[in-house]
C-alpha positions in Angstrom: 0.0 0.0 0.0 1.3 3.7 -0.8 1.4 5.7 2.4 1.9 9.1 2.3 5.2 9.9 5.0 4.4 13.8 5.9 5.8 14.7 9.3 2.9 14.6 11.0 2.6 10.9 10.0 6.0 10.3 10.7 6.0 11.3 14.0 2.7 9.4 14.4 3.9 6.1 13.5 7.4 5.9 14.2 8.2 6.6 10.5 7.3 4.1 7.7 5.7 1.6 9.4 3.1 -1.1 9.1 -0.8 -1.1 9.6 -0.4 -3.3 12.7 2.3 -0.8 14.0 -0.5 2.0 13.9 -2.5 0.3 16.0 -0.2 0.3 18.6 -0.3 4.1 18.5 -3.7 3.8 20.8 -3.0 0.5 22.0 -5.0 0.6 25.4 -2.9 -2.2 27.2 0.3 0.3 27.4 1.0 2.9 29.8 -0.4 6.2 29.2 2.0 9.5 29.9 -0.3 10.1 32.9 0.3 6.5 34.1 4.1 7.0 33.6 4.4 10.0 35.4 2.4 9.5 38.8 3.0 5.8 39.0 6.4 6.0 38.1 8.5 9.2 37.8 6.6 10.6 40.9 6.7 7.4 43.3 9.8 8.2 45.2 11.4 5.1 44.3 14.3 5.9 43.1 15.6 2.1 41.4 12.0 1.9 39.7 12.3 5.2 38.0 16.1 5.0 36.7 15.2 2.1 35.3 12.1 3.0 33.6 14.2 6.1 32.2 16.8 3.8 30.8 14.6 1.2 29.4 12.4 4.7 27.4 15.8 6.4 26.4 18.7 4.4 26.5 18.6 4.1 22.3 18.8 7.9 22.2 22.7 7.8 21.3 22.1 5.4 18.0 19.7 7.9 17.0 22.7 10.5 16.6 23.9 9.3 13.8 21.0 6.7 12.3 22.0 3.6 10.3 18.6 1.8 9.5 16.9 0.9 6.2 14.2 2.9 6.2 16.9 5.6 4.9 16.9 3.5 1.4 13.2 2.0 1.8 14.2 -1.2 2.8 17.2 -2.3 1.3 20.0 -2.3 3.8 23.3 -1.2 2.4 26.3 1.3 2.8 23.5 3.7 2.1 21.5 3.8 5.3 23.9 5.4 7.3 23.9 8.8 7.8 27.7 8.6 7.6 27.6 7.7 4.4 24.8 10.8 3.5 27.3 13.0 5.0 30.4 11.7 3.0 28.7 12.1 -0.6 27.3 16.0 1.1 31.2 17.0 1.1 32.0 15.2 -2.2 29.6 18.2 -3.8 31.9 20.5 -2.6 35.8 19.8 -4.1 38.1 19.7 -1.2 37.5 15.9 -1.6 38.9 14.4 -5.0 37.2 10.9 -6.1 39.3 8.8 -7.1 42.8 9.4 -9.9 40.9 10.2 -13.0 37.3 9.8 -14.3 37.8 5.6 -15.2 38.6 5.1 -11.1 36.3 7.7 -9.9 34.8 5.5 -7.1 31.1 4.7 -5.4 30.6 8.2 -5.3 31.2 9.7 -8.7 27.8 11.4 -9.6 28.1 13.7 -6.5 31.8 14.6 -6.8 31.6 15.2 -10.4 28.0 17.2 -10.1 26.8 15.2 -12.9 23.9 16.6 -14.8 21.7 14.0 -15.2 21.6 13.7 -11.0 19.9 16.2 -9.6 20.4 15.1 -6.1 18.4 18.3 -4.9 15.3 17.6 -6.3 12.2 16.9 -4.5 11.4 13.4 -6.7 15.5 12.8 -6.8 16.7 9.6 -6.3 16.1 7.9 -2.9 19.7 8.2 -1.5 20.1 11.6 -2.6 17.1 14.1 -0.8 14.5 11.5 0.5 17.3 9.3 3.3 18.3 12.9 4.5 14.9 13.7 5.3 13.9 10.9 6.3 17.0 10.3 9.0 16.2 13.6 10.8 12.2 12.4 11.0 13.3 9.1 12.4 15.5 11.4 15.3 12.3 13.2 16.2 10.3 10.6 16.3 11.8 8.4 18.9 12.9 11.7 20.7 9.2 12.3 21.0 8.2 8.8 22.3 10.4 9.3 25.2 10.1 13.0 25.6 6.6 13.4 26.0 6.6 11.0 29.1 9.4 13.4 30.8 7.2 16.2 31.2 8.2 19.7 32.5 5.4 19.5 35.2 6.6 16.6 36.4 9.7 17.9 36.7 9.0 20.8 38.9 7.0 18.3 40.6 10.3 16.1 41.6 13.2 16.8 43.7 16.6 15.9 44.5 18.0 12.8 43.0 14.8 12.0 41.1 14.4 15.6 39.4 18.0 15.1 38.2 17.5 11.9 36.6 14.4 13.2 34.7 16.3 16.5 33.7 18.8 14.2 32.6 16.5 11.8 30.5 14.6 14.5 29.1 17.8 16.6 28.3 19.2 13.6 26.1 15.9 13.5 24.5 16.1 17.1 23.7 18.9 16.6 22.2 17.8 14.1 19.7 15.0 16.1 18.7 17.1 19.1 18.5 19.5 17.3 16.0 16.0 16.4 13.9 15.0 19.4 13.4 18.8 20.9 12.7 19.6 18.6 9.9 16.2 19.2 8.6 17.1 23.0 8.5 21.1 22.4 7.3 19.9 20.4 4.3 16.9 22.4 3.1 17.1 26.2 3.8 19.3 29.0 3.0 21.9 28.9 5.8 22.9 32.5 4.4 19.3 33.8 5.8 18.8 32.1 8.9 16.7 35.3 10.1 13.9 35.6 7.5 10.4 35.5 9.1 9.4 34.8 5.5 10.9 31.9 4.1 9.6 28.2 5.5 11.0 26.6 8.2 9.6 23.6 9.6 6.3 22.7 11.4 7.1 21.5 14.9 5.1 18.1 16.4 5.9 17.6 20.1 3.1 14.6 20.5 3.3 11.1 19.3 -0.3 10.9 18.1 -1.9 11.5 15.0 -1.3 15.3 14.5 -3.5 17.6 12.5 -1.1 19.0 10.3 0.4 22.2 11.2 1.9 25.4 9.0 6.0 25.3 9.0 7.5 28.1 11.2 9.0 30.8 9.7 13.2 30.1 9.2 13.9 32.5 12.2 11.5 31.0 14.4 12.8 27.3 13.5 16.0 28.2 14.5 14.6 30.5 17.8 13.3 26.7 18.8 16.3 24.7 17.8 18.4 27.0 20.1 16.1 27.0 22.7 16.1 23.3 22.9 19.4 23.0 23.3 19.5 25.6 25.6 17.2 23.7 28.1 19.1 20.6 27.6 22.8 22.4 28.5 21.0 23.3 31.7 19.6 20.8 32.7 23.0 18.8 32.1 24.5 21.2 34.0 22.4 20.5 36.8 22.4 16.6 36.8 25.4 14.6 35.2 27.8 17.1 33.2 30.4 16.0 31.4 31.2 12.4 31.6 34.8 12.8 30.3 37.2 9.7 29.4 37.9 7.2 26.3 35.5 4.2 27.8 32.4 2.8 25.8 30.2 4.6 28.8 31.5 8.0 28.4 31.5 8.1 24.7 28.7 6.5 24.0 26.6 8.5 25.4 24.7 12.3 25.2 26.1 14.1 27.7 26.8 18.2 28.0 29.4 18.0 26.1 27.5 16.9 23.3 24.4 18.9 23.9 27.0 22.5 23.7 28.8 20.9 20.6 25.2 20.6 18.8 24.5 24.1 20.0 27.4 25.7 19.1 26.8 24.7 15.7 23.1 25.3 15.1 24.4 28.7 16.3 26.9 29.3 13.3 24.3 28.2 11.2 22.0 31.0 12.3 24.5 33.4 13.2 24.1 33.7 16.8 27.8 34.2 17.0 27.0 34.9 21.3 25.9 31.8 21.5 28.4 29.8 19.8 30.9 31.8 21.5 29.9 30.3 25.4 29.1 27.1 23.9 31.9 26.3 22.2 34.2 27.9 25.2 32.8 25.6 27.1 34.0 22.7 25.4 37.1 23.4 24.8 37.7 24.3 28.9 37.1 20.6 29.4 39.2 19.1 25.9 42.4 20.6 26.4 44.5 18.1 24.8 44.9 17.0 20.9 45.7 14.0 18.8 49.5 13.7 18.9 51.4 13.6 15.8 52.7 10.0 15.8 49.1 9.2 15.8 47.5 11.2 13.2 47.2 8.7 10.2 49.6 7.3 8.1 53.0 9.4 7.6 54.6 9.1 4.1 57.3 7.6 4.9 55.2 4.7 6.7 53.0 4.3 4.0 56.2 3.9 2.1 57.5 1.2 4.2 54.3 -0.7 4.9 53.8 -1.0 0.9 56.9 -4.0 1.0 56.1 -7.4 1.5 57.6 -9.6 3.9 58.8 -13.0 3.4 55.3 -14.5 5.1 52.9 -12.6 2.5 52.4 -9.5 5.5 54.0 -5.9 5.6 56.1 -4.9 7.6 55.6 -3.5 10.9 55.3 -0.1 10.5 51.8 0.9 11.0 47.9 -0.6 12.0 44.7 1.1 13.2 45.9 0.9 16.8 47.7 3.6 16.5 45.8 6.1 14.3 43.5 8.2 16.6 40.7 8.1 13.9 40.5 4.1 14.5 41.1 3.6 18.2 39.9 5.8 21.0 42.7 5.0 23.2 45.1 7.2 21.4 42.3 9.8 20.7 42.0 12.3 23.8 39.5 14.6 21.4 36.3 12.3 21.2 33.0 13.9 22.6 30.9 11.5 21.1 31.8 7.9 19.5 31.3 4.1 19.2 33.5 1.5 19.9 34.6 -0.9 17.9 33.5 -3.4 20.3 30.6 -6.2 20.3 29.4 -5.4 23.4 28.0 -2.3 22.2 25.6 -4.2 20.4 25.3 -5.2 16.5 24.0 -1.9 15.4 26.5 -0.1 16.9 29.1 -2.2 15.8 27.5 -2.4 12.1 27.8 1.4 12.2 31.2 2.0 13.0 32.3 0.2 10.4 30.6 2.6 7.5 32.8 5.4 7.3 35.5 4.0 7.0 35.3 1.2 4.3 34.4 4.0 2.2 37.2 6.7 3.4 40.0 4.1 4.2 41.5 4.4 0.6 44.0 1.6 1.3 41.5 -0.9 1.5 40.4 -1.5 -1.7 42.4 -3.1 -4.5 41.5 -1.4 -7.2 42.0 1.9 -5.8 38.2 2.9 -6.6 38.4 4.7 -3.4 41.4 6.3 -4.0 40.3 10.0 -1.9 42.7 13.0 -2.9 43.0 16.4 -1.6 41.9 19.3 -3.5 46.1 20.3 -4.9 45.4 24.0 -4.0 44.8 22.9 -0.8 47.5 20.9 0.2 50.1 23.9 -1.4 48.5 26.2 1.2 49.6 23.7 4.4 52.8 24.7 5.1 55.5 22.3 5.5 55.9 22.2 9.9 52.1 21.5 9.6 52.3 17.6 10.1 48.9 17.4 8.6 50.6 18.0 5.4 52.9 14.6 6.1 49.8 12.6 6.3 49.0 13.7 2.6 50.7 11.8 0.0 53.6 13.8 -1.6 54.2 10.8 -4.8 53.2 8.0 -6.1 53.9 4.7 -3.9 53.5 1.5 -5.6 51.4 -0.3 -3.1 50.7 -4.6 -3.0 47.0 -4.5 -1.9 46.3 -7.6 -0.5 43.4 -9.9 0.6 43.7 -13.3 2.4 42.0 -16.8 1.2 43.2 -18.8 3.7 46.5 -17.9 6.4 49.3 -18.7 5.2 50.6 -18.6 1.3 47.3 -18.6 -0.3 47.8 -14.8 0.0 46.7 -12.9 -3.3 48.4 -10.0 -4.0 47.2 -6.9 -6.4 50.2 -6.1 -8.2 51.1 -2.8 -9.8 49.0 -0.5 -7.9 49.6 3.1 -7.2 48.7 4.8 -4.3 48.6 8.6 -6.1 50.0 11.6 -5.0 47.6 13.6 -2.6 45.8 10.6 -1.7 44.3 11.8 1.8 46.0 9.0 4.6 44.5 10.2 7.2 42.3 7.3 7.8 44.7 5.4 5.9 45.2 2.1 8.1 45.9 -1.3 6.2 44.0 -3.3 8.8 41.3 -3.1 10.5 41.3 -3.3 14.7 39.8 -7.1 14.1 42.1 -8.1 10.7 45.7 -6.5 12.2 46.9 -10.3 13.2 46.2 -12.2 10.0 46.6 -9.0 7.8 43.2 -9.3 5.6 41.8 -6.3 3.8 38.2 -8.2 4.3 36.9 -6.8 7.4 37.4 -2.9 8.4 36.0 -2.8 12.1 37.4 0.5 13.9 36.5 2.9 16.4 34.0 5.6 15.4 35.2 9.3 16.7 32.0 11.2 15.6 32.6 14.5 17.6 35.7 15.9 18.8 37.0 18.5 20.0 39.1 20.1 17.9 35.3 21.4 15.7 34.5 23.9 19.1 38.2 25.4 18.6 37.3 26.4 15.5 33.5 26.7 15.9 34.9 29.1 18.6 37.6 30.9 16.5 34.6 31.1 13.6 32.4 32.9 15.9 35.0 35.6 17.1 36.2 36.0 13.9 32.9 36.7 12.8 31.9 39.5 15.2 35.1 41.2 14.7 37.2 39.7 17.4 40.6 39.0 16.0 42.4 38.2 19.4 39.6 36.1 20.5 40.2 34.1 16.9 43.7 34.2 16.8 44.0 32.3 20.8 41.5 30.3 19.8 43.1 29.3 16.5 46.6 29.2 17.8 46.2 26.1 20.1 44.9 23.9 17.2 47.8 25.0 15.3 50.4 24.6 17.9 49.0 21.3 18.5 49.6 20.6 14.5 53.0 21.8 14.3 55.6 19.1 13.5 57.8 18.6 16.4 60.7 20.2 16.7 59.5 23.0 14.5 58.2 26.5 15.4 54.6 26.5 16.2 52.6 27.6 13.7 50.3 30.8 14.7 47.4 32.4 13.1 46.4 36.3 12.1 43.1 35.8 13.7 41.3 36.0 10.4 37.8 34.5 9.1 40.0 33.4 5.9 42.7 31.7 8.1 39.2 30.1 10.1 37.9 28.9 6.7 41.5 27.1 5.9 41.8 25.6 9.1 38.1 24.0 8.8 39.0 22.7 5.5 42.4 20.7 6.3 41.4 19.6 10.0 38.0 18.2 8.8 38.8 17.2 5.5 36.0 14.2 4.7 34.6 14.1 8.1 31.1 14.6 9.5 30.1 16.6 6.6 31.7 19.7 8.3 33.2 20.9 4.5 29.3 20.5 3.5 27.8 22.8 6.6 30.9 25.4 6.2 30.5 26.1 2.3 26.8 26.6 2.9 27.6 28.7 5.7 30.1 30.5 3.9 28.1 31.0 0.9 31.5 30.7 -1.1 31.2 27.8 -3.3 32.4 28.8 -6.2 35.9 29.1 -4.9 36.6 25.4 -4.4 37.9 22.7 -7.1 41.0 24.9 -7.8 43.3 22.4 -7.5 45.3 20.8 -10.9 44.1 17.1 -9.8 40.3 17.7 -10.2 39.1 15.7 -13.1 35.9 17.2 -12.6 35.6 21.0 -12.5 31.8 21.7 -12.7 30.6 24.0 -10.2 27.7 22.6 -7.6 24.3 24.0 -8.7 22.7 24.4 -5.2 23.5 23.4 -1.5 19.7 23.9 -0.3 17.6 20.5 -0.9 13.8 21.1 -2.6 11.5 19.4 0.6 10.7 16.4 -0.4 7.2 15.4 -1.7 6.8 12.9 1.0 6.6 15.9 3.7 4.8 18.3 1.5 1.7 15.6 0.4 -1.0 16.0 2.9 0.1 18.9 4.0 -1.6 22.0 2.8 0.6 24.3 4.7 3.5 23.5 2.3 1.6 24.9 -0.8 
């Protein structure tokens, strides 16, 4: 049967599902909110209610960053993960290179190259281009809803002591959730260059998991005003039950702590232009992640990528180099991480399933045919200079490299021969192993750490929001500790002129291909045009539009849309 996935509907049903699963929407064997919140949250028993809070929200941290099928419709592949959305987001914009030349150009050729016959805007596009992204952020707001609406404010002010700070807790995390929702929603489909109109459409707000009446979209502004505000509430009420949970364990980064709730609101903030807000938030942050990824851990130098591309006399490499020591595989070596997932079964299979995504696709020493062979925009890398050791983890030639894949252990070994690893190929997830393939070598499985947030984003979230009311010092302190922190050892550190420009630079070759920051900042910047100079673009067409038409699935049903 066709249904018809507005919002309203969305939020209703849990998103895309089936006739028996609306009936459970008034199912009159489950608790209602009213049940929930006198028998439960207002009992006094302490044990009873922590657990009823964890069994209601204890998901909320896979909904950060979703990998589920309803993303493709059903068919469960490397495209319903939101990681992988967010990877083909920065391929529009050029810092990312796919592939050597247009005959190896990789899984994600039609959005690098912009091709014309895929309009990945458009409302009827195909599914993994608008309708996933859409369709992710509903799913967030949908299960932050379920839980939310049984953590109500009144009960709240109702509570005391240990019991209102477990609900301001719950409630928080939930907020967070539904905050993100609504931010994506916002990111992907209006002009981030007028975040104040009171003209332009927003997005209608639900806060009730029922059957809504459907409801006009706010106005940009006021979309954002409740974004903000969200987040606002949930900062303080982290701040006045569990903080930061600080440390490199499953239980402190898997989890939505404050941390995470002033990360998410220091960057809806750039994207309206509350600079103020971004400011504290960010501040905030970085007062609690003082320390950086070292250099010896920061991807693969060139001269180890040199060495690990020999073979050794039992069909191995050598041992120069495996994901335990690169920062972006293994949490143990990455003090920055505000929010991850461990590579780790215990975590559960989606989880585990998830953390793998990002990195079969950005790992371009995993594949044997080099299809995912990721360079850096060439006018990029000239503008590093040399005692960056970012630059290092770039490569400078051409290294032959023997990919590899295992039959069996031993000297069944298969080996690619005569393939080149080209210059400014990107190494900075660059592992050769996985963290469950390093003792047997095998190119087959790619299970790693997941650092989804870190810290080094609120330095320059922070630097970006000084920098942008005119604060020069402010940008310069703020930049200066990244780039001391960058700065080969046993060279001078590097130090900045406080600029937006040198802001811009140092967003583009810290978060080069990750979390779809060179996506939000070239929307946010409104400078598009000015990317894809380098000499080792193939592809030189300029990206039509940044701001997604809403889909038809929201807009059917809906008269508000029209």
């Amino acid at each position: 049967m066709k249904t018809h996935k507005i919002i309203s509907i969305a939020v209703a049903l849990g998103l895309l599902v089936s006739c028996g699963d609306r009936l459970d929407v008034t199912n009159p064997n489950k608790f209602t909110v009213k049940d929930i919140n006198e028998n439960i949250f207002l009992s006094g028993d302490e044990s009873k209610i922590k657990l009823a809070l964890e069994g209601m929200a204890n998901t909320m941290p896979v909904q950060m960053m979703i990998y589920d099928t309803k993303l493709t419709k059903g068919y469960g592949n490397r495209w319903s993960a939101d990681a992988t959305h967010q990877l083909a987001h920065d391929m529009l914009i050029g810092d990312i290179v796919s592939g050597p030349d247009a005959g190896h150009a990789g899984v994600f050729s039609n959005w690098y190259s912009v091709a014309s016959d895929f309009p990945y805007y458009r409302y009827n596009a195909d599914v993994v281009a608008n309708y996933a992204n859409y369709i992710s952020a509903c799913v967030k707001i949908s299960n932050a809803i379920k839980v939310m609406q049984n953590i109500s404010e009144e009960t709240i002010a109702k509570s005391s002591g240990a019991t209102q700070a477990m609900l301001k807790d719950y409630r928080a995390r939930c907020l967070v959730v539904y905050a993100l929702g609504y931010m994506e929603l916002m990111e992907i489909y209006t002009d981030l260059s007028a975040p104040d109109s009171e003209t332009a459409k927003g997005w209608p707000i639900y806060e009730n998991y029922a059957y809504n009446t459907p409801v006009a979209p706010l106005s940009v502004k006021e979309t954002w005003d409740r974004i903000i505000a969200d987040l606002q509430t949930a900062v303080k009420y982290f701040n006045e039950s569990i903080g930061y949970t600080l440390g490199n364990t499953e239980s402190t980064l898997y989890d939505i702590d404050l941390g995470v709730a002033q990360y998410l609101l220091a960057r809806a903030a750039l994207d309206c232009h509350r600079w103020d807000i971004a400011a504290a938030a960010a501040n905030d942050i970085v007062s609690h992640y003082p320390n950086f990824i070292s250099e010896e851990n920061w991807g693969m130098s060139n001269e180890t990528l040199e060495s690990v591309a020999q073979i050794t006399a039992d069909h191995g490499f050598l041992d120069g180099f495996n994901s335990d020591k690169n920062a972006f595989f293994n949490f143990k070596v990455n003090p920055e991480v505000i929010l991850g997932w461990e590579a780790s079964e215990s975590v559960g299979a989606n989880v585990t399933r998830k953390s793998a995504i990002p990195f079969v696709l950005q790992n371009p020493l995993l594949n044997g045919n080099m299809q995912s062979a990721w360079q850096i925009d060439a006018d990029l890398y000239n503008k590093i200079p040399d005692a960056d050791f970012r630059k290092d983890r770039i490569a400078s030639a051409d290294v032959a490299y023997p990919f590899y894949t295992v039959n069996t252990v031993g000297s069944d070994t298969t080996f690619f021969a005569g393939i080149v690893v080209p210059k400014y190929t990107n190494l900075k997830y660059a592992a050769t192993e996985s963290r469950d393939g390093k003792t047997i070598h095998d190119n087959s499985t790619w299970l790693t750490d997941f650092p989804y947030y870190r810290s080094s984003a609120a330095y320059l979230m922070l630097a970006e929001a000084y920098a942008q009311q005119g604060n020069t010092s402010g940008a310069k302190a703020a930049l200066d500790k990244l780039l001391a922190a960058r700065t080969k050892k046993g060279s001078t550190p590097m130090t900045s002129n406080g600029s937006l420009d040198d802001v811009k630079l140092q967003w583009r070759i810290e978060f080069w291909g990750e979390s779809n920051w060179s996506f939000l900042n070239a929307k946010r910047w409104g400078d598009i045009a000015n990317y894809r100079k380098g000499a080792n673009h193939w592809a030189k067409g300029v990206t039509p539009t940044l701001i997604w038409e809403v889909p038809e699935e929201e807009t059917i049903g809906n008269p508000y849309w029209n």
